[in-house]
N, C-alpha and C positions, 0 to 999 in steps of 0.2 A: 593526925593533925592536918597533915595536908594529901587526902586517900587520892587525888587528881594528881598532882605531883609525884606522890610513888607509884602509883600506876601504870606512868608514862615512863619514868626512868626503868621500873622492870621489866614493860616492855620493849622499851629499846635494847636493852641486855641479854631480852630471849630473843629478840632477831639478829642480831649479832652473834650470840653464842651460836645461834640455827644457821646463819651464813658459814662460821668456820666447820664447826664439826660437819658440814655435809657440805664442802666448798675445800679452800686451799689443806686444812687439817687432814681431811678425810683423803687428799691425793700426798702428803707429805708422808703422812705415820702408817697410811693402810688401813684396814678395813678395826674398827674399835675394838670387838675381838679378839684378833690377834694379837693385835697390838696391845692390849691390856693382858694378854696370857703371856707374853714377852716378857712385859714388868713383872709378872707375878714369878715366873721360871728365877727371873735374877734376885727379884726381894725376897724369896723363900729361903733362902740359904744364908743370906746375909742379916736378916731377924734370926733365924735357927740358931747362927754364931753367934748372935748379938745376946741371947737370953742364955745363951748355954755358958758363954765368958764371963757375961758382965751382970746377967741376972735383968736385961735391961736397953734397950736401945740406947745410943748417945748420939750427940751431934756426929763425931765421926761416921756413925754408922750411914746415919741420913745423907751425909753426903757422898758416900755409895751408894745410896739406893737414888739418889738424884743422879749420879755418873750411869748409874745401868738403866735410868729412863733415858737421858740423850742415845747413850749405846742402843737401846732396844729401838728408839725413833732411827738412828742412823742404818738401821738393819734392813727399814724400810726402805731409806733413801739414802745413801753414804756421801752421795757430796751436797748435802744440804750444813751449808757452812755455818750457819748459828748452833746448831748443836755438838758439832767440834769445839767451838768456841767456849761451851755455856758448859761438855764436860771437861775443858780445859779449867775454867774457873772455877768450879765445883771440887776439884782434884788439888786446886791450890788451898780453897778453903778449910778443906779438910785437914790437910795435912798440917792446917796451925791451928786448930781447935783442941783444947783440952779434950780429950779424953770422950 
């Protein structure tokens, strides 16, 4: 409907997305890589239990593999205080989530 207007918003989106991942991101969390082999070391175990108990992932589960993305970014950098913060709130949600 309007191809000039979503043109422009996506690419402000990919210059932006291109400032962090090769900017503050890419000094926070480490090289993309690693850093994604990180998550996969912590999310492999926590699916494996998930489908072996439950036949199934659940909200709980998600919110350990959201706790061991913070843990896996703080591995990079440990006193970056939002991701204390963000697995503080993730560890709470979980723990009142059905099932």
């Amino acid at each position: 409907m309007y191809p000039d207007r979503d043109a422009m918003k996506r690419e402000e989106i990919l210059k932006k997305a291109e400032s962090l991942i090769n900017g503050p991101r890419a000094k926070q969390y480490g090289h993309a890589q690693e850093n994604f082999e990180r998550i996969m070391n912590g999310w492999n175990p926590i699916v494996a239990s998930a489908i072996k108990l439950h036949g199934r992932l659940t909200p709980k589960h998600i919110a350990l593999m959201m706790d061991w993305l913070k843990t896996s970014r703080l591995l990079e950098d440990i006193e970056h205080e939002d991701s204390w913060v963000d697995k503080i709130g993730y560890t709470a949600l979980g723990a009142e989530l059905d099932k």
